[in-house]
N, CA, C and O atoms as a MOPAC input file, in Angstrom:
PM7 MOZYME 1SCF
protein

 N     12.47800 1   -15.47600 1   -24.66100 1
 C     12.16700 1   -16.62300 1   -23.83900 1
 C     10.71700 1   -16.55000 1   -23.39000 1
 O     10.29800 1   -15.52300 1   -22.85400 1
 N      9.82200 1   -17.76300 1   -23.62300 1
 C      9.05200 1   -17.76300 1   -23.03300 1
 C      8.60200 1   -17.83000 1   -21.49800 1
 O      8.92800 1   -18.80800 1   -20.82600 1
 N      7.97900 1   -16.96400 1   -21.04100 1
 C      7.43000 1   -16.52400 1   -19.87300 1
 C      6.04700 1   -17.00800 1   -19.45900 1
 O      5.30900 1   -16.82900 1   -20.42800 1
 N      5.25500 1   -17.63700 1   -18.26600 1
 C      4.12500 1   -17.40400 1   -18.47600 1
 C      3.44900 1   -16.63500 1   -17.31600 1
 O      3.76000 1   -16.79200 1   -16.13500 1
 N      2.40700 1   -15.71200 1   -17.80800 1
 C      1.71800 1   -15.26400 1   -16.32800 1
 C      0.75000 1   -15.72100 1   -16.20500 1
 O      0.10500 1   -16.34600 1   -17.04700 1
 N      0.36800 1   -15.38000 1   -14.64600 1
 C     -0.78900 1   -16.20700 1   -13.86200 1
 C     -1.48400 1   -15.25300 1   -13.13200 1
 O     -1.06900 1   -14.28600 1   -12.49200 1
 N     -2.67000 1   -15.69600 1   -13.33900 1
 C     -3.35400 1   -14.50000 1   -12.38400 1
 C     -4.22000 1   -15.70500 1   -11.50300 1
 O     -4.78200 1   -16.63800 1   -12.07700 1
 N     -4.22600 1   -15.52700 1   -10.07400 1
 C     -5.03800 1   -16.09300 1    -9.01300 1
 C     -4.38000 1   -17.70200 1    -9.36600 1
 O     -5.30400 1   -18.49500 1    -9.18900 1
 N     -3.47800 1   -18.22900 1    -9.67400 1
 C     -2.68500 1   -18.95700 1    -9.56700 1
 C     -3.01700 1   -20.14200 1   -10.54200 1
 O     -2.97300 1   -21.36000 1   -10.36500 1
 N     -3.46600 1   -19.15700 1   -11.95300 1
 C     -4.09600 1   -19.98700 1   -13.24400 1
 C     -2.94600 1   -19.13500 1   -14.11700 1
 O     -2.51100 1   -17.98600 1   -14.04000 1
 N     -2.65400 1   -20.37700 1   -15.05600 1
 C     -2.07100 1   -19.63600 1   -16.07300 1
 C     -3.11700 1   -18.63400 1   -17.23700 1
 O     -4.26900 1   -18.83100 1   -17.62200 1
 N     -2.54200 1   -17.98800 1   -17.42200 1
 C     -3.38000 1   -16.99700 1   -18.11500 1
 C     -2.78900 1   -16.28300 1   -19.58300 1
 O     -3.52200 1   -15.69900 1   -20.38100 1
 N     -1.44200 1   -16.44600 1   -19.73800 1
 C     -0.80500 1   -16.20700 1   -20.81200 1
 C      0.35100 1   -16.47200 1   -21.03100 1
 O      1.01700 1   -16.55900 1   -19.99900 1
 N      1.22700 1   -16.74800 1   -22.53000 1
 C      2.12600 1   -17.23000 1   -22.67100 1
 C      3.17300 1   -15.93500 1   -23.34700 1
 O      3.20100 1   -15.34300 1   -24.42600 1
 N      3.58200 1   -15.90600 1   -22.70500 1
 C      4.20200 1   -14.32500 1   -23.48800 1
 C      5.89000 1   -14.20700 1   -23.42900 1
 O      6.65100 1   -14.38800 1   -22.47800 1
 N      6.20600 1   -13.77200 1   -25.05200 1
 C      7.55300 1   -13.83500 1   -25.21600 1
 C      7.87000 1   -12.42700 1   -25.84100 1
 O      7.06700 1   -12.00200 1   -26.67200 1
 N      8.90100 1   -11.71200 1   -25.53700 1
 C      9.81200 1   -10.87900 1   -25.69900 1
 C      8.62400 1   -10.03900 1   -26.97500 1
 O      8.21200 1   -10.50500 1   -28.03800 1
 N      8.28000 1    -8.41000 1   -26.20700 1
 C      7.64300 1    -7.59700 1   -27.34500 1
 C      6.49900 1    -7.66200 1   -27.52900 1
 O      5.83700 1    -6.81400 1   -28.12900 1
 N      5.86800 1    -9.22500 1   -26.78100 1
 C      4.56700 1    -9.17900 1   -27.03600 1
 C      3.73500 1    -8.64600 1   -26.00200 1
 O      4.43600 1    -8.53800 1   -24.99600 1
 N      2.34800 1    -8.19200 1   -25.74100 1
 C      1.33100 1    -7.48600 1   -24.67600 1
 C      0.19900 1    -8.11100 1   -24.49900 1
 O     -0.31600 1    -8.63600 1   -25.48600 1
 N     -0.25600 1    -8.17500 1   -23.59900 1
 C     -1.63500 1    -8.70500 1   -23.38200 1
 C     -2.25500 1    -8.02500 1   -22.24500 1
 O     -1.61400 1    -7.50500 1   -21.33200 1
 N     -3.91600 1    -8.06100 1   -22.36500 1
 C     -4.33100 1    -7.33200 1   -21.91000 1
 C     -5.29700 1    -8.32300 1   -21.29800 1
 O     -5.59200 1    -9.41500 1   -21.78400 1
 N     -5.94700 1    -7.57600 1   -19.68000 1
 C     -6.96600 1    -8.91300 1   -19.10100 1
 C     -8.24900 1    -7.76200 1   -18.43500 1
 O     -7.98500 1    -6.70600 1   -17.86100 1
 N     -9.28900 1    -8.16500 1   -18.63100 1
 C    -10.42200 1    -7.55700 1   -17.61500 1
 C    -10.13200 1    -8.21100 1   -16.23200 1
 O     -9.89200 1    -9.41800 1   -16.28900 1
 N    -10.11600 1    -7.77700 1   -15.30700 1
 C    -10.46600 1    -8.51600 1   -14.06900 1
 C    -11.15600 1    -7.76000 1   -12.76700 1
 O    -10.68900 1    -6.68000 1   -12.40400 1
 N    -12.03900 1    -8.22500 1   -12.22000 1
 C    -12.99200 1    -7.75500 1   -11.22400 1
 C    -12.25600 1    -6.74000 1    -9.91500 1
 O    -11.32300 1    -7.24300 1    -9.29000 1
 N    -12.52200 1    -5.93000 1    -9.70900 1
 C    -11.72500 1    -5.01200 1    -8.90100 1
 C    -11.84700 1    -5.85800 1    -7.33600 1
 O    -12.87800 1    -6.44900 1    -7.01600 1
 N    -10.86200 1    -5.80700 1    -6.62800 1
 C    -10.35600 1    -6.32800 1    -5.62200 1
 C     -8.79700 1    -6.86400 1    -5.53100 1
 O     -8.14400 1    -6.50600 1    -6.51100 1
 N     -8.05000 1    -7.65600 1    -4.55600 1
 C     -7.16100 1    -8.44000 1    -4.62100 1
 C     -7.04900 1    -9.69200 1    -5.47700 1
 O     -7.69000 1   -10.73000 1    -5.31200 1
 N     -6.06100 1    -9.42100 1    -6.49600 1
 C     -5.71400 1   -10.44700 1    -7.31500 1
 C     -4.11400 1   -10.69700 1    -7.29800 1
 O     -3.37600 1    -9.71800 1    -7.18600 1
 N     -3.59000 1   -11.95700 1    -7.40400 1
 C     -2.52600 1   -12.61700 1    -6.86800 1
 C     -1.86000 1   -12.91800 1    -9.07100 1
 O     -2.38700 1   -13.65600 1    -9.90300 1
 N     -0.55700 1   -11.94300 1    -9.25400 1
 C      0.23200 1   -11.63300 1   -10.20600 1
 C      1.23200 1   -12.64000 1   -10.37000 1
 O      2.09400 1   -12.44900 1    -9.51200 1
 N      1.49700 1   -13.58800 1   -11.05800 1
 C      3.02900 1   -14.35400 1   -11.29400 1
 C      3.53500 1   -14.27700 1   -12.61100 1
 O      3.13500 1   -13.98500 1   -13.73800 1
 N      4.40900 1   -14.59300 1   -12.13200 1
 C      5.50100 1   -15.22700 1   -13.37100 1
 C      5.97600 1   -16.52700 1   -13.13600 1
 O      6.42400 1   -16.94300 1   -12.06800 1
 N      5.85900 1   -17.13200 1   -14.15700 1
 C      7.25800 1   -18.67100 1   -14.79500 1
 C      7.30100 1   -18.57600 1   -15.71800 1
 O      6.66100 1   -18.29400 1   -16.73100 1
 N      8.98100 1   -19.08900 1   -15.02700 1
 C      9.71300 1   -19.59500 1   -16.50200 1
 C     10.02800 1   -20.54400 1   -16.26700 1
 O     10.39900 1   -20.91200 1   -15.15200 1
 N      9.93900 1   -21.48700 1   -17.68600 1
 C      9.61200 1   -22.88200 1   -17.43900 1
 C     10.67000 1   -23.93700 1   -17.70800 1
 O     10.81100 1   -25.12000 1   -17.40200 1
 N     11.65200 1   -22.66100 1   -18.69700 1
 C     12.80600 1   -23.41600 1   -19.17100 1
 C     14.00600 1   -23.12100 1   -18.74600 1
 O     14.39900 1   -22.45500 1   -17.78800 1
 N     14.71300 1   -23.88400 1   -19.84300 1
 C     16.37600 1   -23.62600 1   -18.75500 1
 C     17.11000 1   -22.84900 1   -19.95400 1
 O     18.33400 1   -22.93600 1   -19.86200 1
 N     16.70200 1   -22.18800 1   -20.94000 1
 C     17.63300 1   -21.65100 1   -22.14300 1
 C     18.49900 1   -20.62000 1   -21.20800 1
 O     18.24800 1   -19.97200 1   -20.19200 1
 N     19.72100 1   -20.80200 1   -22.11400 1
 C     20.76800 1   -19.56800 1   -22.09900 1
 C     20.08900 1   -18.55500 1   -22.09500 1
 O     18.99100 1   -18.45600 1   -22.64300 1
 N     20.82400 1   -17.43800 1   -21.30200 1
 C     19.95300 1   -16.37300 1   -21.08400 1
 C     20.92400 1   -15.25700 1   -22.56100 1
 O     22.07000 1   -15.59000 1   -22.86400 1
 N     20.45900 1   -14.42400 1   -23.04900 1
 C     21.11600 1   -14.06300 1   -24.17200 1
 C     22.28100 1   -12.68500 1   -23.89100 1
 O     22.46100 1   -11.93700 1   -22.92900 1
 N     22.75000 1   -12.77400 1   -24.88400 1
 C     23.39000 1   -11.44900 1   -24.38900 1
 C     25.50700 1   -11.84500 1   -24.51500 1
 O     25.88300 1   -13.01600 1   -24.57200 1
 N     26.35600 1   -10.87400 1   -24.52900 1
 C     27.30000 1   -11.55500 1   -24.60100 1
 C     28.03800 1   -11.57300 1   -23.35800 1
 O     28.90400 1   -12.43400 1   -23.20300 1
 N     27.85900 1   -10.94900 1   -22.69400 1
 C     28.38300 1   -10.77200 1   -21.07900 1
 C     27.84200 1   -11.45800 1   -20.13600 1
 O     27.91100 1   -10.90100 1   -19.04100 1
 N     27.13600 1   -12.83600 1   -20.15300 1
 C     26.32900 1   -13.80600 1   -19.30600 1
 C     26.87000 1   -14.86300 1   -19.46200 1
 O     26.48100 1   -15.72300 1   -18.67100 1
 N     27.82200 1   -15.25500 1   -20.35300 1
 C     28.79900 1   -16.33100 1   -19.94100 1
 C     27.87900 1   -17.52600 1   -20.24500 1
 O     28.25600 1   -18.58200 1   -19.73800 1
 N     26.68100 1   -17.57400 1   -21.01400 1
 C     26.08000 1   -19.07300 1   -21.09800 1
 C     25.42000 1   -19.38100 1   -19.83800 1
 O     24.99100 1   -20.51300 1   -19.61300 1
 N     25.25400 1   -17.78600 1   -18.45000 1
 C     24.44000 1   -18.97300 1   -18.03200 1
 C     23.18100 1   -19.01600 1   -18.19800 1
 O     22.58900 1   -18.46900 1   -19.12900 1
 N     22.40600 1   -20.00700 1   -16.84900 1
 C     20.92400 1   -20.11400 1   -17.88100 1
 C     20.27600 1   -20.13700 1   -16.03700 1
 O     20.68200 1   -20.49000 1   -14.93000 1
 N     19.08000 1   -19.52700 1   -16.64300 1
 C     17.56300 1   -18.70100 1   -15.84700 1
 C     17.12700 1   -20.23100 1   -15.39900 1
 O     16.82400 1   -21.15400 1   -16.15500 1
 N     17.18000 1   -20.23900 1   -13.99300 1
 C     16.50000 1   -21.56300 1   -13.10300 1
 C     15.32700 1   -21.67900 1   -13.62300 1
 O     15.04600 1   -20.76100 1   -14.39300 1
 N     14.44300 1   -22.56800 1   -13.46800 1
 C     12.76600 1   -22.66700 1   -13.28800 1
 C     12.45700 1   -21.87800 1   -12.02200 1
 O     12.87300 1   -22.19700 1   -10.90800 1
 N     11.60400 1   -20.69700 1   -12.31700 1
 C     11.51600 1   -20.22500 1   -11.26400 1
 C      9.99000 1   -19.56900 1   -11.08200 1
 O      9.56300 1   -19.57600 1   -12.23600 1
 N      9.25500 1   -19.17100 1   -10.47900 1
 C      7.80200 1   -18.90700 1   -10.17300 1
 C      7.94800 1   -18.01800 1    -8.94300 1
 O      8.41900 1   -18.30200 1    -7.84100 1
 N      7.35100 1   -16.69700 1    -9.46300 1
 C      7.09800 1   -15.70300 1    -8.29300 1
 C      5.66600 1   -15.23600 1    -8.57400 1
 O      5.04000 1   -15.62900 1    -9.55800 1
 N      5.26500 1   -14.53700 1    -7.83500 1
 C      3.64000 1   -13.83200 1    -7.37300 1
 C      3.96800 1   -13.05600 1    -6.54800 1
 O      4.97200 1   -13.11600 1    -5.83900 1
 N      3.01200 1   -12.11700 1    -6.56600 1
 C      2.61900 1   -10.79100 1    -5.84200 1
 C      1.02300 1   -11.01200 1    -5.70200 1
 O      0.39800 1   -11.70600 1    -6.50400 1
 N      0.30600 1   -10.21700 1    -4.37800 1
 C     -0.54500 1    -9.43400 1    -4.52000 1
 C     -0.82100 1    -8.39500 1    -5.06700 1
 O      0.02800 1    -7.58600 1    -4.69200 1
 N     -1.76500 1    -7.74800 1    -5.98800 1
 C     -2.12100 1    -6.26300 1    -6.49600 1
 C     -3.62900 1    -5.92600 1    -6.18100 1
 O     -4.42400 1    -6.82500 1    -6.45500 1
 N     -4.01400 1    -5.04800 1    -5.77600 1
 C     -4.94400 1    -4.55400 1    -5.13400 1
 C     -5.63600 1    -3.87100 1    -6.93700 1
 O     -4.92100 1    -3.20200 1    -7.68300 1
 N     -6.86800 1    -4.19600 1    -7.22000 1
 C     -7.08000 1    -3.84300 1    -8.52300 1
 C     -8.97500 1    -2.84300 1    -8.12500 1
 O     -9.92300 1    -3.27100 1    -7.46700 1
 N     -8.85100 1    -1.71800 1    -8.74000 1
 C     -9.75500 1    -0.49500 1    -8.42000 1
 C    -10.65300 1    -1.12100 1    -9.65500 1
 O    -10.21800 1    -1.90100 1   -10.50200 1
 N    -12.14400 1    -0.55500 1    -9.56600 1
 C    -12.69900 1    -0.44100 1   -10.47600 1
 C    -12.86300 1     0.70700 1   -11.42000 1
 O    -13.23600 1     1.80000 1   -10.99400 1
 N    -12.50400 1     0.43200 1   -13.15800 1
 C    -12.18600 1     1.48400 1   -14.01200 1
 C    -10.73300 1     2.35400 1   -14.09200 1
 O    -10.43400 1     3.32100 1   -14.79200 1
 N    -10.04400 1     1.68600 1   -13.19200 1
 C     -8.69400 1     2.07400 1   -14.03400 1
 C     -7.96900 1     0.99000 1   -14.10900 1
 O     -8.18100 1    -0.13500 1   -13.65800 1
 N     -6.66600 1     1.62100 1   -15.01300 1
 C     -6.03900 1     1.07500 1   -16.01200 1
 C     -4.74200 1     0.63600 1   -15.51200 1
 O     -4.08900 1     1.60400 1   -15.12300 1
 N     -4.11300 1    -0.51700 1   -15.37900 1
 C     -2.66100 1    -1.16200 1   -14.33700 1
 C     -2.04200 1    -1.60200 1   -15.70900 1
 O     -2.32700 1    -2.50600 1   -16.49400 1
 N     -1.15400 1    -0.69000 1   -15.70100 1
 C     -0.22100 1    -1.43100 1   -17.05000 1
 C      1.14500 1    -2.08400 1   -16.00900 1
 O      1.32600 1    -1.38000 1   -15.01500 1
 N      2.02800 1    -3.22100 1   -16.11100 1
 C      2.65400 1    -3.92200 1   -16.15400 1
 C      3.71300 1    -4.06400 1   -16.75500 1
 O      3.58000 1    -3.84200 1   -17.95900 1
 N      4.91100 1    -4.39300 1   -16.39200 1
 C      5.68100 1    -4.60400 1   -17.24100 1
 C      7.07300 1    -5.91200 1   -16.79900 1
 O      7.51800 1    -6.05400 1   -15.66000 1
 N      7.48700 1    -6.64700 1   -17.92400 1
 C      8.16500 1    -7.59600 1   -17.27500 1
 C      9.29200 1    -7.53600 1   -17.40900 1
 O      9.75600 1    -7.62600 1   -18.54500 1
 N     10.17800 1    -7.35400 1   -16.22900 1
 C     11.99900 1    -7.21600 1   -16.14000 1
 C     12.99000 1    -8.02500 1   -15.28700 1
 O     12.75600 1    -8.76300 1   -14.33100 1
 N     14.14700 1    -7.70300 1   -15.86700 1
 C     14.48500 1    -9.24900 1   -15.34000 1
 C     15.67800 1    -8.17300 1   -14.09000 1
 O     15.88200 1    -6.96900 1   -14.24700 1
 N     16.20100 1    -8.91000 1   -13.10300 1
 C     16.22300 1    -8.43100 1   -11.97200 1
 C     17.88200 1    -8.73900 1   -11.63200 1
 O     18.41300 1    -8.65000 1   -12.74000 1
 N     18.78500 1    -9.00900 1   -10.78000 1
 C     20.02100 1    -8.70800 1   -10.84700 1
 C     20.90200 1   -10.00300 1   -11.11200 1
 O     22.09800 1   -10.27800 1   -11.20400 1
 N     19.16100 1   -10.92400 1   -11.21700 1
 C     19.72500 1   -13.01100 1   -10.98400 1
 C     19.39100 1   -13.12700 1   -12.63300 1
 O     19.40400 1   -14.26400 1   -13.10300 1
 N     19.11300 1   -12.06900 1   -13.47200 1
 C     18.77400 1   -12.63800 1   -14.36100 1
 C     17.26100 1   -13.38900 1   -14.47200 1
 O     17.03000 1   -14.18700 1   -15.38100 1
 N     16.20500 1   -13.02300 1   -13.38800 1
 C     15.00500 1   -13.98200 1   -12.98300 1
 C     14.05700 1   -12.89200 1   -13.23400 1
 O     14.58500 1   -11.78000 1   -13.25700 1
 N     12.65500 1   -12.93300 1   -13.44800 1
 C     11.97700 1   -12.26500 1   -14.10400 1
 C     11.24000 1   -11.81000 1   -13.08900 1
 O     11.01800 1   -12.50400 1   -12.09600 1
 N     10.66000 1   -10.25000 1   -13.28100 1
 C      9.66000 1   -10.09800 1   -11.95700 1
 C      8.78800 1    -9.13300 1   -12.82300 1
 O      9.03400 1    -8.73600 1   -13.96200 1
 N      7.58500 1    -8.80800 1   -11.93600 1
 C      5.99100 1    -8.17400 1   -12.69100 1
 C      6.57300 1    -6.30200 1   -11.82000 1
 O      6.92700 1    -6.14500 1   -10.65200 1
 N      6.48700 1    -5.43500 1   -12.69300 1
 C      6.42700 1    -4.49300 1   -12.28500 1
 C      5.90000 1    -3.16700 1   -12.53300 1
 O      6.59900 1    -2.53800 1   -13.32700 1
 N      4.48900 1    -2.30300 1   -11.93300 1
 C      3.94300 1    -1.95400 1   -12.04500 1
 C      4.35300 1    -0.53100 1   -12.94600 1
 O      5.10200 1     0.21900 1   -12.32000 1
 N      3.96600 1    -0.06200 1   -14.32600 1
 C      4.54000 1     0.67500 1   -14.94500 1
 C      4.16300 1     2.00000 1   -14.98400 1
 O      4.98300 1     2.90600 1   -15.13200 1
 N      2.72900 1     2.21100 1   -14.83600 1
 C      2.60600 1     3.34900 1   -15.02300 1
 C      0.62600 1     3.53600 1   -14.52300 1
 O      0.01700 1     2.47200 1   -14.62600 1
 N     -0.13700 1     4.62800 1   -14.09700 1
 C     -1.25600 1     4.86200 1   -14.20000 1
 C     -2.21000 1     4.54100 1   -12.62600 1
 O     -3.42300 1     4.74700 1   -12.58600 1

């Protein structure tokens, strides 16, 4: 399913299942989201058909100069997607 993230409350990428992307951004506070834009069945055989609201979340992340914030996107107990900081 397509996902999109946003950084500072611009879309910034369109990203589906497996794929990575990578962003430069200026060290300070920068504001992290997710949407999803559609209403597909969520997959799987134990979900009964249902299907992922339109939904849009953000965080603040505090970003250093010269290191490295890897990310990662998981979906949470609603089935709804959230940004979570992976490793570094």
């Amino acid at each position: 399913m397509n996902t999109v993230l946003t950084i500072d409350g611009e879309d910034a990428a369109r990203i589906r299942d497996g794929e990575e992307v990578t962003f430069s951004l200026e060290p300070g506070e920068h504001l992290l989201g997710l949407k999803f834009t559609g209403n597909n069945p969520v997959s799987g055989g134990f979900t009964f058909g249902f299907h992922r609201p339109k939904r849009f979340n953000e965080s603040a992340t505090q970003f250093e100069a010269g290191k490295i914030y890897i990310f990662r996107i998981v979906s949470n107990a609603n089935w709804e997607w959230e940004l979570h900081r992976a490793s570094k």
